[in-house]
C-alpha positions as CSV (number, residue, x, y, z in Angstrom):
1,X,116.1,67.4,147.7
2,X,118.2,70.2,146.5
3,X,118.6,69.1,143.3
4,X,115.5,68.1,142.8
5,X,114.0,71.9,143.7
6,X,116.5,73.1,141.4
7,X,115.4,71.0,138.3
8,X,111.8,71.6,138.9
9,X,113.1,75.7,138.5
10,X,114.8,74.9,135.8
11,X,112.5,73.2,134.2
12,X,109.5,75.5,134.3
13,X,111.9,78.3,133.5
14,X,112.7,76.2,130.3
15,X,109.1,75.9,129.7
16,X,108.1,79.4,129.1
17,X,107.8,80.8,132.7
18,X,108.9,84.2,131.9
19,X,109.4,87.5,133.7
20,X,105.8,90.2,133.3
21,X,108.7,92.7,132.0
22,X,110.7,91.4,129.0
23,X,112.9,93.9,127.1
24,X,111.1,93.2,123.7
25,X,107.4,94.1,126.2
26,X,109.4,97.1,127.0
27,X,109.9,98.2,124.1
28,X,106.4,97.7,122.7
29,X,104.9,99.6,125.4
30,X,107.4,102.7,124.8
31,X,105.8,102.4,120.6
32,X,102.4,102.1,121.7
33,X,103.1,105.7,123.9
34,X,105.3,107.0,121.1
35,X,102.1,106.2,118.4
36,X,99.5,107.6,121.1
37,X,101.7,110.4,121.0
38,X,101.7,110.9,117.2
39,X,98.1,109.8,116.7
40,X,96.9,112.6,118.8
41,X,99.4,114.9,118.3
42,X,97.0,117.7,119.3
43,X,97.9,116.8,122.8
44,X,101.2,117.7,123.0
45,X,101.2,121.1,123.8
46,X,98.8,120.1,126.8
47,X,101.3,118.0,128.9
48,X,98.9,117.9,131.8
49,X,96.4,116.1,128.9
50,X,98.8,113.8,128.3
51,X,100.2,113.0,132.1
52,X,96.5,112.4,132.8
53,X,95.8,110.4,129.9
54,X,98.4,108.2,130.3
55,X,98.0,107.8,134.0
56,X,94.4,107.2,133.8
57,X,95.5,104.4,131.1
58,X,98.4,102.9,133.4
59,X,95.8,102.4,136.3
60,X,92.8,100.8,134.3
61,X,95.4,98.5,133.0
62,X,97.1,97.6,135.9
63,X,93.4,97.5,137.4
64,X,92.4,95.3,134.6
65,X,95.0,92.6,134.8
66,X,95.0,92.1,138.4
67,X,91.3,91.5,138.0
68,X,91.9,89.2,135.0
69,X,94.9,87.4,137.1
70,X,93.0,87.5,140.8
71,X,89.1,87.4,140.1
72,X,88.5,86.2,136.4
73,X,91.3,84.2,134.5
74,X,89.0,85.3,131.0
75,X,91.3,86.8,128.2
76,X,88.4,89.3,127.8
77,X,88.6,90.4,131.1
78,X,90.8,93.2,130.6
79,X,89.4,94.7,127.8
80,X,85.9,94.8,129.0
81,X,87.5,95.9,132.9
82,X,89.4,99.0,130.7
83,X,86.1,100.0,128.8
84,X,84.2,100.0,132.1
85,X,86.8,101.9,134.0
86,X,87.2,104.6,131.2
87,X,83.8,104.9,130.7
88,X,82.8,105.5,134.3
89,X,86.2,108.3,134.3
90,X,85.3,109.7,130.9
91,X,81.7,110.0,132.7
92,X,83.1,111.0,135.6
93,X,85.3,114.2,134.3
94,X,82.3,115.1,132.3
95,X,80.0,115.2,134.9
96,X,82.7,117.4,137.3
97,X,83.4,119.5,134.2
98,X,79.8,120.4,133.6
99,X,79.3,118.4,130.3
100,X,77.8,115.5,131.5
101,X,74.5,115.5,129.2
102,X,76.8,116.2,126.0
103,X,79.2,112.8,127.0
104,X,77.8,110.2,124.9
105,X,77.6,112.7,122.1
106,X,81.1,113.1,122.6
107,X,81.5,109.3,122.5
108,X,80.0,109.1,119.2
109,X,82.4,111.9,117.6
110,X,84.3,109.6,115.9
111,X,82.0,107.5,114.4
112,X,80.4,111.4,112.9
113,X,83.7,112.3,111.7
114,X,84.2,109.1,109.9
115,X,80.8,109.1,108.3
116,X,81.5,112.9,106.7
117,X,85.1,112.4,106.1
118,X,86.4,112.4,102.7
119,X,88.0,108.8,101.1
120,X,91.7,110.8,101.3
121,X,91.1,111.9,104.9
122,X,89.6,108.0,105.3
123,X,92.4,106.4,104.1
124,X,95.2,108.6,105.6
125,X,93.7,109.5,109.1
126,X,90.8,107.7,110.2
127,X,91.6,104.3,109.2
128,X,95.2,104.3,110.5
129,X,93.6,106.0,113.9
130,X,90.6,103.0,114.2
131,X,93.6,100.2,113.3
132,X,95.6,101.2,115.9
133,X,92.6,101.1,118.3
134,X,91.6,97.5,117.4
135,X,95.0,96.6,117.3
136,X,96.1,97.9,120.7
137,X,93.2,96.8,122.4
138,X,93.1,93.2,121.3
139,X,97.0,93.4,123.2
140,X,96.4,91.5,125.9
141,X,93.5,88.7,124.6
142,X,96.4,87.4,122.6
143,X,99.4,87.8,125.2
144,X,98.1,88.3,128.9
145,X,100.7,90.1,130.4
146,X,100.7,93.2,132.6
147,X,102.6,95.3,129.8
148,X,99.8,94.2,127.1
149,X,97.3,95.2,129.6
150,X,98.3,98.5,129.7
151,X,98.9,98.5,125.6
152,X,95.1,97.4,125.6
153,X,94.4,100.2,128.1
154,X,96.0,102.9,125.6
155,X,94.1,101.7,122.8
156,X,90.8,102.3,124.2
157,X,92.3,105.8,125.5
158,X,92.7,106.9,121.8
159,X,89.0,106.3,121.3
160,X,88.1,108.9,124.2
161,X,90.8,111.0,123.4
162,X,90.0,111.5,119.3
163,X,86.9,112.3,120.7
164,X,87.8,115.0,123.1
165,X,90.0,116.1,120.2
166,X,87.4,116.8,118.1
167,X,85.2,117.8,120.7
168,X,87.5,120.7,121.2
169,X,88.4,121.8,117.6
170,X,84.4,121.7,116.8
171,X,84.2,124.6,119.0
């Protein structure tokens, strides 16, 4: 009966049944920071923006692929879960910070500063910025892991936080 246990592990450990934290998932979570980082460079002389940011981003993802794994097995799962649970914090902070009518103005930032930006500032900011939103938040639909979960989780985090950028530089 031994062997047979041990054949069956090896087998579905053969087959693709691999660890949530591979060092090449490591890696790609460490980038997707590092680019959040440079993409909204703005926030690094606020290390308490960032902390928050990427705390806030870590727990909607984590939240987001238990529900996926637990409650919903849907590859959409967590990036619907991510956009709810930043758009209820993003609510949230606004409403505690006094700016609660002006949030969904906020929201829309992005989309204004793309419609009035030149095709130089398109092409070397905006589009780059918007790529690496799509591209991080479509993570985990095409690898469900708990890593990509929290990749997907920092790509919808750069929409909020280009917003809050330019938010604050607008005066």
């Amino acid at each position: 009966m031994a062997d047979n246990t041990h054949a069956t592990e090896t087998a579905r450990i053969s087959k693709g049944g691999k660890s949530q934290f591979s060092v090449r998932d490591m890696l790609s979570l460490i980038a997707a920071f590092a680019l959040w980082l440079f993409v909204l460079a703005d926030f690094r002389s606020e290390p308490i923006a960032v902390a928050v940011f990427w705390t806030l981003a870590i727990i909607a993802g984590v939240c987001g692929h238990l529900t996926y794994t637990y409650l919903l097995p849907w590859r959409g799962t967590v990036v619907a879960g991510v956009f709810v649970m930043s758009v209820t914090m993003f609510f949230g902070v606004a409403t505690i910070s006094g700016a609660g009518e002006d949030a969904m103005d906020i929201l829309a930032l992005p989309i204004d500063l793309f419609v009035y930006q030149g095709w130089s500032d398109r092409l070397w900011f905006t589009v780059p910025v918007f790529t690496c939103f799509v591209v991080f938040s479509i993570a985990h639909p095409i690898k469900p892991c708990l890593i990509n979960a929290i990749i997907t989780a920092i790509g919808i985090s750069l929409w909020y936080g280009q917003a809050i950028l330019i938010a604050a530089n607008a005066g």
